[in-house]
C-alpha positions as CSV (number, residue, x, y, z in Angstrom):
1,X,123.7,110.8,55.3
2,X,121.2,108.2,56.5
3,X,118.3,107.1,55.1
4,X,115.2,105.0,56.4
5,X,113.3,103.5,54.1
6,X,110.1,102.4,56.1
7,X,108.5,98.9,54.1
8,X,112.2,98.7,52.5
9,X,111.9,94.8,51.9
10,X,108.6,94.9,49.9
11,X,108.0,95.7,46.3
12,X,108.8,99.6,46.2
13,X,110.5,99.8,49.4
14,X,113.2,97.7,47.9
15,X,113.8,99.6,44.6
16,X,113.8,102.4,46.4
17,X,116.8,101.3,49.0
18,X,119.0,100.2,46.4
19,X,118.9,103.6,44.3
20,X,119.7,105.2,47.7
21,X,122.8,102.7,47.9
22,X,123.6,103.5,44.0
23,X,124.5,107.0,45.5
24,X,126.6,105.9,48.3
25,X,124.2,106.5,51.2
26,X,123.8,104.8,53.9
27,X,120.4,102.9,54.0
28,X,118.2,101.2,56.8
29,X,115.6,99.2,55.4
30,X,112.8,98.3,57.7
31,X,110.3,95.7,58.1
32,X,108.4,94.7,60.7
33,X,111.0,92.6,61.7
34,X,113.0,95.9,62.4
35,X,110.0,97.5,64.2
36,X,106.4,97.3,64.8
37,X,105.0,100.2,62.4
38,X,101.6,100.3,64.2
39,X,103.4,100.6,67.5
40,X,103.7,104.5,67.8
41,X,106.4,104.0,71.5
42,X,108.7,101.8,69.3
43,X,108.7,103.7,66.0
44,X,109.8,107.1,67.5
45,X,112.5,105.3,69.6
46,X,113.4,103.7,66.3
47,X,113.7,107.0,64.3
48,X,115.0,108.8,67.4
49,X,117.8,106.1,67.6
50,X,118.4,106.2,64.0
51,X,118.6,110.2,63.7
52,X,118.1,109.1,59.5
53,X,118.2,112.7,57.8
54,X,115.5,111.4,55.2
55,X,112.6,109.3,55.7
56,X,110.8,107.3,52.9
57,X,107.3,105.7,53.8
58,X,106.9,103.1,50.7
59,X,105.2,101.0,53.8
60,X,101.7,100.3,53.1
61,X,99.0,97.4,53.3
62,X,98.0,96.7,49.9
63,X,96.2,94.8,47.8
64,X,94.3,94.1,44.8
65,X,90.0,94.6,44.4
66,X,89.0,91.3,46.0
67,X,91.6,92.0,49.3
68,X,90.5,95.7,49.7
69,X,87.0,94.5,49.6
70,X,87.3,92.0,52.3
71,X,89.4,93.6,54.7
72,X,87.9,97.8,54.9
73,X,88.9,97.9,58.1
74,X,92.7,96.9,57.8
75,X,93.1,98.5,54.5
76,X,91.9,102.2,56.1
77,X,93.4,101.8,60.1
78,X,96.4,100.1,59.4
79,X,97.7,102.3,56.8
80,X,96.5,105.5,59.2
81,X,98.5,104.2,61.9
82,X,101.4,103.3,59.8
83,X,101.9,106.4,58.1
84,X,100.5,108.6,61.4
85,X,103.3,107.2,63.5
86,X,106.0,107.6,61.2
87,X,105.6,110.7,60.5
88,X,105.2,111.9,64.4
89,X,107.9,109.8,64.8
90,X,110.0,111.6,62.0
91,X,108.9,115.0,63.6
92,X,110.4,114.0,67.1
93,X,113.5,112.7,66.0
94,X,113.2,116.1,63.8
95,X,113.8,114.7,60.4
96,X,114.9,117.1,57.6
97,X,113.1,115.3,54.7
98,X,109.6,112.9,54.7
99,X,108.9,111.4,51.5
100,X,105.2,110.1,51.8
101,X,104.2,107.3,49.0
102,X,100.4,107.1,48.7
103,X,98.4,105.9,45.1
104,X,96.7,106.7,42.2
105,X,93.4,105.5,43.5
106,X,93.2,108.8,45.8
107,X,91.4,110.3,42.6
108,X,87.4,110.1,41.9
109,X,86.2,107.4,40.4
110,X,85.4,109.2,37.1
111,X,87.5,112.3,37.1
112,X,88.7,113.0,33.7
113,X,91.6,111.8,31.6
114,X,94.7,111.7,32.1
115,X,94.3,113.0,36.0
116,X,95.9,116.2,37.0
117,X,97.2,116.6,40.6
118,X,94.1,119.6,40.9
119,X,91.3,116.7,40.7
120,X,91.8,115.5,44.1
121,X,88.4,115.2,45.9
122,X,86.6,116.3,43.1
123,X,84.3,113.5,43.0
124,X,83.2,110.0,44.5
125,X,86.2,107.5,45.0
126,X,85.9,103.9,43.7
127,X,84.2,101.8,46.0
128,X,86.0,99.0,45.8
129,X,89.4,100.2,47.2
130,X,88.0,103.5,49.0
131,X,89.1,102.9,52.7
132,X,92.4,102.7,51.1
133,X,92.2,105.9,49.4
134,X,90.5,107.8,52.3
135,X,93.9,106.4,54.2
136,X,96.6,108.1,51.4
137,X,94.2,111.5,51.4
138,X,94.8,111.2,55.4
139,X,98.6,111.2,54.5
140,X,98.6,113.7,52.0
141,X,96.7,116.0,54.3
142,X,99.1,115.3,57.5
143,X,102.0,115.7,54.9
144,X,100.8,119.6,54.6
145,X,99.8,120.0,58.0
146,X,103.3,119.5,58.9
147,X,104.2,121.7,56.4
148,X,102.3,124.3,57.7
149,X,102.4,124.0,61.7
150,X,105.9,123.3,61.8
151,X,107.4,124.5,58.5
152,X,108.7,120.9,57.2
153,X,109.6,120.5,53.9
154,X,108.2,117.0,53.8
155,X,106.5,116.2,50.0
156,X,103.9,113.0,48.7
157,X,104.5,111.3,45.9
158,X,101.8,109.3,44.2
159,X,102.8,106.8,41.7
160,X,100.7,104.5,39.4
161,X,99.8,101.1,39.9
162,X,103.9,99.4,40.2
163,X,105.3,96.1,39.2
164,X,108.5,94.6,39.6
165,X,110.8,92.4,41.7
166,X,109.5,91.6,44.7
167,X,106.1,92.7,44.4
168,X,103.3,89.9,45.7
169,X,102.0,87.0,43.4
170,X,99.8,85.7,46.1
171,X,96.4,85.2,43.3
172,X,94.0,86.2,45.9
173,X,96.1,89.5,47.5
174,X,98.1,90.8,44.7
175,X,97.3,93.4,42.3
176,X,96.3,92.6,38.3
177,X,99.7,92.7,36.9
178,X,101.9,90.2,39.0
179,X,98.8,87.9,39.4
180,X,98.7,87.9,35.6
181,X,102.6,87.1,35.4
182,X,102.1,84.0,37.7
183,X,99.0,82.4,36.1
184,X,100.4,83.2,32.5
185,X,104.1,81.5,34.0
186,X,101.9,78.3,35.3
187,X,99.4,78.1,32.4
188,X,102.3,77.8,30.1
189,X,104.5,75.4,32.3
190,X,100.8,73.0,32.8
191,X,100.1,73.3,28.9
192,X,97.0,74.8,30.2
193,X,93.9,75.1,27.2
194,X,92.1,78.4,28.6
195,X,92.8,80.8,31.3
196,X,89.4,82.5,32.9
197,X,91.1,86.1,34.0
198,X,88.8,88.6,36.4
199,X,86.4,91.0,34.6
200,X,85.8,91.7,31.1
201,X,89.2,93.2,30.5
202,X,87.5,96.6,29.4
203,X,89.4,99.3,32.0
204,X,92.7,100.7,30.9
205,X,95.5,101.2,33.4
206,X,98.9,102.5,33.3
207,X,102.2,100.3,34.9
208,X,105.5,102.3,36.0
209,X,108.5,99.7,36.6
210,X,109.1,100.4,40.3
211,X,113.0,101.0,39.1
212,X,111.6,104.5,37.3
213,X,110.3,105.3,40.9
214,X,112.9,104.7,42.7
215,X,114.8,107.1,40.6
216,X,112.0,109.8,41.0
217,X,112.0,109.7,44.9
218,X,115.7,109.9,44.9
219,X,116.0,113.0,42.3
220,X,112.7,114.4,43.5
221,X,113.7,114.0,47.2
222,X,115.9,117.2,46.6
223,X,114.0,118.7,44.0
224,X,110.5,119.1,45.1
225,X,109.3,121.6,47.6
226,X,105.5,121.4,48.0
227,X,102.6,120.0,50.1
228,X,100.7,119.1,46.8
229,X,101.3,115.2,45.9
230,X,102.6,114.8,42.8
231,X,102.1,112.5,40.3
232,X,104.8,109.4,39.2
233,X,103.5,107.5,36.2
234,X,104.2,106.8,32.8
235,X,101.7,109.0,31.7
236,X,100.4,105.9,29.1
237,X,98.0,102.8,29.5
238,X,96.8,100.5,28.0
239,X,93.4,97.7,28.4
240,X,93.7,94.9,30.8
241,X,92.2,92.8,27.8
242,X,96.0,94.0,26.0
243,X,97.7,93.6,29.1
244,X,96.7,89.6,29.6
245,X,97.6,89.5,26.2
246,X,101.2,90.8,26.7
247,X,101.9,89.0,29.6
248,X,100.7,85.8,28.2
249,X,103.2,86.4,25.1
250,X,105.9,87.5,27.2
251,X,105.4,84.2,29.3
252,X,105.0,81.6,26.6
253,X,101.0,81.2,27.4
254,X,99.6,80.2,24.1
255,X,95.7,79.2,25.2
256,X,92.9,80.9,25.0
257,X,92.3,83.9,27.6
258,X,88.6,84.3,29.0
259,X,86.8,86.3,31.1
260,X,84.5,86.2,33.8
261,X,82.2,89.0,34.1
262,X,80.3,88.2,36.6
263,X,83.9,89.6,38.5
264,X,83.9,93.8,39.5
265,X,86.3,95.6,37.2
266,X,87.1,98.5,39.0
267,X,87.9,102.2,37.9
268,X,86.8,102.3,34.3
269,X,90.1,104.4,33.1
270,X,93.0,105.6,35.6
271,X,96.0,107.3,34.0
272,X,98.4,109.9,35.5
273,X,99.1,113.4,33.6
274,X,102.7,113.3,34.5
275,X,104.0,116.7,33.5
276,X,105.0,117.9,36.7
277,X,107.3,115.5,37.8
278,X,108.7,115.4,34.0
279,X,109.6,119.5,34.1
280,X,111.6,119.0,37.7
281,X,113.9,116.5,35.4
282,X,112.5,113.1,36.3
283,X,111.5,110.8,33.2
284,X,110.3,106.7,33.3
285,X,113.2,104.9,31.3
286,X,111.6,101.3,31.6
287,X,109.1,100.2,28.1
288,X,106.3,98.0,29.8
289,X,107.2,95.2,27.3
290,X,110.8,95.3,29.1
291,X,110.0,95.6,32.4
292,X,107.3,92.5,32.3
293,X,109.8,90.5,30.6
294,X,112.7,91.1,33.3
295,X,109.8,90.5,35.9
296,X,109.0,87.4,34.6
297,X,112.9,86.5,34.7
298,X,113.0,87.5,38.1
299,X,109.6,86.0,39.2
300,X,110.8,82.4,37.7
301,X,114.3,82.8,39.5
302,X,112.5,83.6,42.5
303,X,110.3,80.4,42.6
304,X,113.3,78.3,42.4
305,X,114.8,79.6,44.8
306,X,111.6,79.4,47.0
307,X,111.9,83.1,48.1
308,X,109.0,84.4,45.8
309,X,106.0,86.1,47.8
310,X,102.9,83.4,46.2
């Protein structure tokens, strides 16, 4: 069996091609490298070549507040065209099974605590990274149009905000925790006194090791039949004020940590409920303490090697 794993060298796309290889399948990774995503001619000769039996789109411009408010446009039409192609693309080279990776942030703004899978576009989205939810809804709803025209049994998976090995730890693209794990790494190595961190560290987010998700697409892949996304989390969070605070222990940062409010914060509160996924048999394994202090291992390995994303 072959498996494509569209955005397979980035942060998720990774994880999830080496659980695939843990099983013995045979795995294509692809980047752009491999072929041009927003070029819809060379993505269904790709697929068409390939004939993969399961597709995994974990391919995705992302980014943190600050990138998805300057770049609307990019967040919301890339991603479209992206996951659009691919999934035509997967139709003509008639894949068996589509597993579409979209976000937390496709839920309102203020939707209630901890967010079922029902509360989709029940409310206003958060404005700060909206073109990038209005993309994942797109794929969500192409993932049960296909469902429904041509009987696919393709399924969406939406996990939480990720960390891991290979994520990004550019400071002005990357999302809260790995920029967090590489000022807290160079505060500490520069003896730094204080470290000014975005916000007032008031919202409370949840982390899933990108490891835990890589196991859910693979033992979901098979058993999950629907058109409704379902939710990958831990099902726990915690404050961003606690979170600087972990990460700072965990890399030896022993300053003060201060805030600048003048800075957006985002979604006041954003964690999963997480029961469906845990009744089909799938369960996060990975304690955030754990998988921040491997990360940090991995992030510190990386930069001497020169291959870290910063």
């Amino acid at each position: 069996m072959t498996i494509v794993v569209a955005g397979g060298t980035g942060l998720a796309g990774s994880a999830i091609v080496r659980a695939y290889q843990a099983t013995g399948a045979e795995v294509v990774a692809v980047n752009r490298t491999v072929v041009d995503l927003l070029d819809r001619d060379a993505t269904t000769n790709f697929l068409k070549s390939v004939k993969p039996s399961v597709v995994v789109d974990a391919a995705a411009k992302v980014g943190g507040i600050g990138a998805n408010n300057a770049f609307p446009v990019e967040f919301l039409s890339d991603n479209v065209r992206i996951q659009s192609n691919l999934m035509e693309a997967a139709h003509a080279a008639d894949v068996e099974k589509f597993i579409f990776l979209g976000s937390s942030c496709i839920y309102p703004r203020d939707c209630a605590q901890p967010i079922k899978e029902e509360y989709l576009l029940t409310g206003p989205l958060e404005e700060t990274n909206s073109a990038y939810a209005i993309a994942k809804i797109a794929g969500i709803e192409l993932i049960k149009s296909f469902r429904k025209e041509y009987g696919r049994s393709w399924i969406s998976l939406m996990p939480t905000n990720l960390y891991g090995p290979n994520d990004n730890f550019e400071l002005q693209g990357s999302h809260v925790l790995p920029a967090f794990i590489r000022r807290f790494v160079e505060a500490a190595e520069n003896s730094v006194a204080t470290e000014k961190l975005w916000g007032t560290g008031a919202p409370r987010r949840e982390f899933l090791h990108v490891d835990d998700l890589a196991a859910a697409v693979v033992h979901l892949g098979t058993s999950y039949d629907s058109g409704q996304q379902l939710n990958i989390g831990t099902g726990e969070d915690l404050t961003i004020k606690e979170l600087a605070s972990l990460v700072a222990e965990l890399a030896g940062f022993h300053g003060e940590i201060a805030w600048d409010t003048s800075k957006p914060d985002g979604t006041p509160r954003k964690v999963l409920d997480v029961t469906k996924a845990k009744s089909l048999g799938w369960a996060p394994k990975i304690s955030l303490r754990d998988g921040i202090a491997s990360t940090i291992a991995w992030y510190k390995d990386a930069v001497a090697k020169g291959v870290a994303r910063r």
